[in-house]
C-alpha positions in Angstrom: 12.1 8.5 -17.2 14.1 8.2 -14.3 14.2 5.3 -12.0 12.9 6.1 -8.2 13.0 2.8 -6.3 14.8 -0.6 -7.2 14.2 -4.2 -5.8 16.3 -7.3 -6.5 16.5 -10.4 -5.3 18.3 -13.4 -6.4 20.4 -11.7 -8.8 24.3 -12.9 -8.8 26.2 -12.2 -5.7 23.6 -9.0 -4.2 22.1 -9.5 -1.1 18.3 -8.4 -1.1 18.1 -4.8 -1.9 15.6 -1.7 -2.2 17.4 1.3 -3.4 15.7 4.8 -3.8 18.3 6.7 -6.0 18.1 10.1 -7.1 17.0 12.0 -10.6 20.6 12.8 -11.6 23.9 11.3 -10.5 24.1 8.3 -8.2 27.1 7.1 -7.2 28.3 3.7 -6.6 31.0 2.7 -4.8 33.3 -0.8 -3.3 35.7 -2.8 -3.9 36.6 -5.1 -6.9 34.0 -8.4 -6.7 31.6 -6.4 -4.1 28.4 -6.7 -6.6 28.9 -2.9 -8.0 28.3 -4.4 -11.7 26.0 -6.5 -10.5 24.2 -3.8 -9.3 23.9 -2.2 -13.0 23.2 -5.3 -14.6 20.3 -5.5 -11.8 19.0 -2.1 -13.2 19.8 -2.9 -17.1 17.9 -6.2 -16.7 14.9 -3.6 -15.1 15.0 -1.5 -18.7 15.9 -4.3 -21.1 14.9 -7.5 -19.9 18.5 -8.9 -20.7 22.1 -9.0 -19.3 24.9 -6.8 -20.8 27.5 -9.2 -19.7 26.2 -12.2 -20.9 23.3 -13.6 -23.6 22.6 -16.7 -20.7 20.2 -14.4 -19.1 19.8 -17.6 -16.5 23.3 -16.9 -15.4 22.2 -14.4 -13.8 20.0 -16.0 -11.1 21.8 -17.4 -7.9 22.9 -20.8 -7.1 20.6 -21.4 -4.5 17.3 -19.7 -5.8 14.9 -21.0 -8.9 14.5 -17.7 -9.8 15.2 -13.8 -9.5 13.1 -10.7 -9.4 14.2 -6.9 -10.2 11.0 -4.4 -10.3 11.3 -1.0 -10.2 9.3 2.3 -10.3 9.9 5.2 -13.1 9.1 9.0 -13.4 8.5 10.8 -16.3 10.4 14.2 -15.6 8.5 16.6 -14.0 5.8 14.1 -12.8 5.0 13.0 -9.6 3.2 9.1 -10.5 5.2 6.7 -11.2 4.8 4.1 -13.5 5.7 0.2 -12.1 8.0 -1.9 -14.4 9.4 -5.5 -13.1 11.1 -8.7 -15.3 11.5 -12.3 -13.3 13.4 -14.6 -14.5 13.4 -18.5 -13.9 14.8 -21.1 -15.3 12.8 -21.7 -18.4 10.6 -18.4 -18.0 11.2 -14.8 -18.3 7.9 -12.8 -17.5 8.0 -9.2 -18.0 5.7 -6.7 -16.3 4.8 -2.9 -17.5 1.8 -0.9 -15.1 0.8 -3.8 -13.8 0.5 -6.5 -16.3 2.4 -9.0 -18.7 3.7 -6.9 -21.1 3.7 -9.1 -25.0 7.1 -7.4 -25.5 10.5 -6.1 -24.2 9.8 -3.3 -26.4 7.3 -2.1 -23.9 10.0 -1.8 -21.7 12.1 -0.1 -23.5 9.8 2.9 -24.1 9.1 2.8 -20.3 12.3 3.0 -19.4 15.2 4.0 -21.9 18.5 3.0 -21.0 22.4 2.9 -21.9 25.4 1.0 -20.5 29.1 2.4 -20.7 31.5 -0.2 -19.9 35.5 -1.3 -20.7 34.2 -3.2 -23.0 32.1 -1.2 -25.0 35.1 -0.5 -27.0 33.2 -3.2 -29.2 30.8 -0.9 -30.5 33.4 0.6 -32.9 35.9 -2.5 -32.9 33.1 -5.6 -33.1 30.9 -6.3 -35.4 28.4 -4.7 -37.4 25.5 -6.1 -35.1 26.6 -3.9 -32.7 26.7 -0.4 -34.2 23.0 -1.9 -36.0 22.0 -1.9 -32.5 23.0 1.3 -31.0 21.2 2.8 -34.0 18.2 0.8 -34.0 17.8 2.0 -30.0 18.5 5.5 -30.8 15.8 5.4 -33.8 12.9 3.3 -32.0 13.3 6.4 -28.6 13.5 9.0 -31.8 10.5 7.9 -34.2 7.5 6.5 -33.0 6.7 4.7 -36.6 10.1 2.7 -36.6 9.0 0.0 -34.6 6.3 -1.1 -37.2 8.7 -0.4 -40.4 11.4 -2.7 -38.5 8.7 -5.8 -37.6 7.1 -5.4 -41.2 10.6 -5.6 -43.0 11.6 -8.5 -40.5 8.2 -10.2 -41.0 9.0 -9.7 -45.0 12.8 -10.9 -44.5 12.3 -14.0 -42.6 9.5 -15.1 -45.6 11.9 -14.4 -48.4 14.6 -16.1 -46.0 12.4 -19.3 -46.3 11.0 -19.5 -49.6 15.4 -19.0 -50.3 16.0 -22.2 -48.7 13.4 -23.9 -50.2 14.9 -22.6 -53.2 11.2 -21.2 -54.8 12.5 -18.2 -56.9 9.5 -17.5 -58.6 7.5 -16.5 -55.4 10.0 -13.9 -54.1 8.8 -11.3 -55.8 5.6 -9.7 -53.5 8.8 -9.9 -50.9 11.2 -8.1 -52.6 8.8 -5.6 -52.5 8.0 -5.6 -49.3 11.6 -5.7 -48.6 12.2 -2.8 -50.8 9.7 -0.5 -49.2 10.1 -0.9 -45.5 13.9 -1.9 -46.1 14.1 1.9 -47.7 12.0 3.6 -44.4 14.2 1.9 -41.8 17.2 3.2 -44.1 15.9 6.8 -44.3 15.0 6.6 -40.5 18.5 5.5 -39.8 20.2 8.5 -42.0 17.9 11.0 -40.2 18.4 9.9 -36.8 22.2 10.0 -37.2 22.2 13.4 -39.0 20.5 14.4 -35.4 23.2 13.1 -33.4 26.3 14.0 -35.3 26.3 17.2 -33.8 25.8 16.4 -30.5 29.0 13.8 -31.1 31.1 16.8 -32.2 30.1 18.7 -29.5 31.4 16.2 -27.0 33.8 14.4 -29.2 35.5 18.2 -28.7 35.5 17.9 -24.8 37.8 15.0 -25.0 39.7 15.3 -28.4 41.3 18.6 -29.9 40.3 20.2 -33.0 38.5 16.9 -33.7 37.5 16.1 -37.7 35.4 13.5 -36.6 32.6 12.3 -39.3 29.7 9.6 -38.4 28.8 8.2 -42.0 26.4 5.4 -42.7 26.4 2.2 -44.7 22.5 1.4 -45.9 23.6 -2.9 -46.5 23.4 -2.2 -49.9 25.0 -0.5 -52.9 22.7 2.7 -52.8 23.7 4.0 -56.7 21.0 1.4 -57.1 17.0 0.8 -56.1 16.7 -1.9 -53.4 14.3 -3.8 -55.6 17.2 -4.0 -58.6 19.5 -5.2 -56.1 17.4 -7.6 -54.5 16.7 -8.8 -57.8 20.3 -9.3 -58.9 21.3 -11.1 -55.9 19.1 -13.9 -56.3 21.4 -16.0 -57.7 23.7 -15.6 -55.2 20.9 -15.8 -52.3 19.8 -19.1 -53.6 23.4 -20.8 -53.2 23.7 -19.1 -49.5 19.7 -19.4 -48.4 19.4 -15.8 -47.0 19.4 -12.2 -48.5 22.4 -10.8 -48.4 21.3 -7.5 -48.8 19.1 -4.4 -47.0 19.3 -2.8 -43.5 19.7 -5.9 -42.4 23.4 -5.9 -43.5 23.8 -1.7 -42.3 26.4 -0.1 -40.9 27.4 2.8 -39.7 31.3 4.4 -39.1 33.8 7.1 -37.3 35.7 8.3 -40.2 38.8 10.9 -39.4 39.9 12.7 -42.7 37.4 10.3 -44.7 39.5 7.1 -43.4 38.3 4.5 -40.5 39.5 6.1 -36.8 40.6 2.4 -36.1 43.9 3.5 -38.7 44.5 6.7 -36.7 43.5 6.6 -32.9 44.7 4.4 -29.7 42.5 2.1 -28.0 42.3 4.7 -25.5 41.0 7.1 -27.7 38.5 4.7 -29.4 37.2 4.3 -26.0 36.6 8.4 -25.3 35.0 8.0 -28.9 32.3 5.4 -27.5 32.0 7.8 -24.5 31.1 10.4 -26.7 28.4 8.5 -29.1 26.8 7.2 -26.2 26.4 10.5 -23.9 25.3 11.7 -27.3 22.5 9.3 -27.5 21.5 10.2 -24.1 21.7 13.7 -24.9 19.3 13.2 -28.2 17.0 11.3 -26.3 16.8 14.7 -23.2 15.3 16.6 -26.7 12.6 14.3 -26.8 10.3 15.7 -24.2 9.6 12.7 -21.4 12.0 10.4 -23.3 15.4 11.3 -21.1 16.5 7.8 -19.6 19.2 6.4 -17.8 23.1 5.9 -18.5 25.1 3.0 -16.5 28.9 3.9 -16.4 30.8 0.8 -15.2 34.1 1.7 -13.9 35.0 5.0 -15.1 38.0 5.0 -12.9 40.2 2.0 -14.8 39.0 4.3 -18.3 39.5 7.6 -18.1 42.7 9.5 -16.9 42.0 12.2 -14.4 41.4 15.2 -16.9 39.4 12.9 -18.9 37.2 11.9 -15.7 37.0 15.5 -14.7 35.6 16.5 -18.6 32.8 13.6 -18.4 31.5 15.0 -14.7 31.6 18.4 -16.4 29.3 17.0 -19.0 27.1 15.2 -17.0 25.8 17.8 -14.2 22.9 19.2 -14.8 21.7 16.9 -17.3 17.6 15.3 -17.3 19.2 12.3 -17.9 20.0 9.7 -14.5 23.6 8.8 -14.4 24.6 5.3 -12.3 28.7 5.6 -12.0 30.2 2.6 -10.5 34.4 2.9 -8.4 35.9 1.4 -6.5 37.3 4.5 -4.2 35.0 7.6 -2.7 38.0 9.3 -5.1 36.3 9.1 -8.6 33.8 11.3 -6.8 35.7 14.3 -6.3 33.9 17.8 -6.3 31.1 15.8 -8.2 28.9 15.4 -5.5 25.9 17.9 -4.9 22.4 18.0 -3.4 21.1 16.4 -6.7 23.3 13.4 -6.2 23.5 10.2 -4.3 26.8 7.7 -2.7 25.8 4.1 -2.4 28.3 1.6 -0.8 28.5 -2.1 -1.9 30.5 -4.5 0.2 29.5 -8.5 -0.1 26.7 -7.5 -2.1 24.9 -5.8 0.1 24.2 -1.9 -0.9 23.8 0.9 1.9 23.0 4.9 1.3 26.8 6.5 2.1 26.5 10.0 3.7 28.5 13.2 0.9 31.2 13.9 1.6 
């Protein structure tokens, strides 16, 4: 899906803005504290009803206004209709909008419109904690299998009952839970190992672009000691799940790693390398999701500029012309754009918030 036209209003420091970008790369462009983050956030909030630079999704609205709007409309590649997606947010109220009604979930939006974020500090996804790397996979699975959406809400349904009956401390009914837990706990597992058995090749590929002779290896951590069933361990860790009141074990608790000669990159690479790692995973994903037919998205890169040296830089636009995936890339000097700019692409100028179509250079 690739997103054809953009309205916002009300959202942080932008002035009012319609934007009609293009399939491929789009360009962004201004000065430090003109709104070009905004701008992304205004687009990320459009495919995932949430802020990547902050969990107060009411932050986001402006002092003077009650509320803010983004809507949007998406293409499927190769398609002329366009499908209408929109989230408002008030102060007490976020309403979310897929074809032209309330859509019951965000993950409605999702599907409509996939959608990624690369930003300085996404070195967290390696560096911070588990949640995060759980999240990049979980994305990447629910665009990759259509049945991993019902195996997540039937183990979380399942979870949150064994959670309960924990901290009322009733033992003797966790038993039709643990099973539950066992068998979609085991699904989302499988699902997991699959889906990053797809991508590790695709990291190589472009972990090699960056890095020489790379040895890179993506391994994954299930949340529990795999040598035994889920339903044994489950069982064993009552005790200890009684004293805490939650289960300490499952996909819940998974993981996944970078090792480089079977040890965690964190004891052999910079920062700066950790960060062309995250580059890598994520255009990756991106590339995965292309595979998929009608399932290429969009990827937000915030500032490549102040992350990547200049070969670096030059490597990513290499890797991302041509692509079915839309690429927004955010600088603050018409340099970053270098020979990168071709009929497919687009320049948009921020100043003060407001946004304006730049002519190529």
């Amino acid at each position: 899906m690739a997103l054809v036209k953009l309205d916002a209003i009300g959202l942080r420091n932008l002035q009012p803005l319609t934007l009609e970008p293009r399939p491929g790369l789009n360009y962004v462009v201004g000065d430090n504290a003109s709104g070009k983050t905004s701008l992304l956030e205004a687009i990320y909030l459009l495919g995932r009803a949430r802020s990547f630079r902050t969990s107060q999704i009411n932050q986001l609205i402006q002092f003077d206004r009650p509320e803010l709007t983004v809507a949007g409309k998406v293409t499927p590649p190769g398609q002329s209709a366009s499908l209408p997606i929109g989230v408002r947010v008030a102060r007490s109220k976020r309403e979310i909008h897929v074809g032209g009604r309330v859509a019951q979930s965000s993950a409605e939006l999702l599907q409509a419109f996939p959608l990624l974020v690369i930003q300085p500090a996404g070195i967290a996804l390696l560096e911070g904690a588990p949640k995060l790397r759980r999240h990049f996979l979980d994305f990447g699975v629910f665009h990759h299998d259509p049945r991993y959406l019902d195996y997540w809400r039937r183990y979380t349904k399942a979870l949150n009952h064994r959670n309960a009956l924990l901290r009322s401390g009733k033992a003797r009914e966790l038993a039709p839970w643990n099973q539950e837990l066992t068998r979609y706990g085991i699904m989302i597992h499988e699902t997991r190992s699959n889906y990053l058995e797809r991508l590790a090749p695709l990291f190589h590929e472009i972990g090699g672009r960056f890095f020489t002779n790379p040895h890179f290896e993506l391994r994954i951590q299930a949340g529990w000691d795999v040598s035994r069933p889920l339903d044994q361990v489950l069982e064993g860790d009552i005790s200890a799940d009684l004293r805490y009141g939650y289960t300490q074990s499952g996909p819940h608790k998974g993981d996944f790693s970078i090792l480089l000669n079977h040890r965690p990159v964190k004891a052999y690479v910079s920062r700066g390398q950790m960060k062309l790692l995250v580059y890598a995973l994520l255009l990756a994903q991106s590339r995965l999701m292309e595979e998929r037919a009608g399932s290429a998205g969009c990827v937000l890169i915030d500032d490549v500029a102040s992350e990547l040296d200049v070969p670096n830089k030059r490597i990513l636009l290499e890797l991302l012309r041509g692509r079915l995936t839309q690429f927004f890339i955010t600088a603050t000097g018409r340099e970053i754009i270098e020979e990168g700019v071709s009929g497919d692409a687009a320049v948009f100028q921020i100043a003060q918030g407001r946004v304006t179509q730049a002519q190529n250079p």
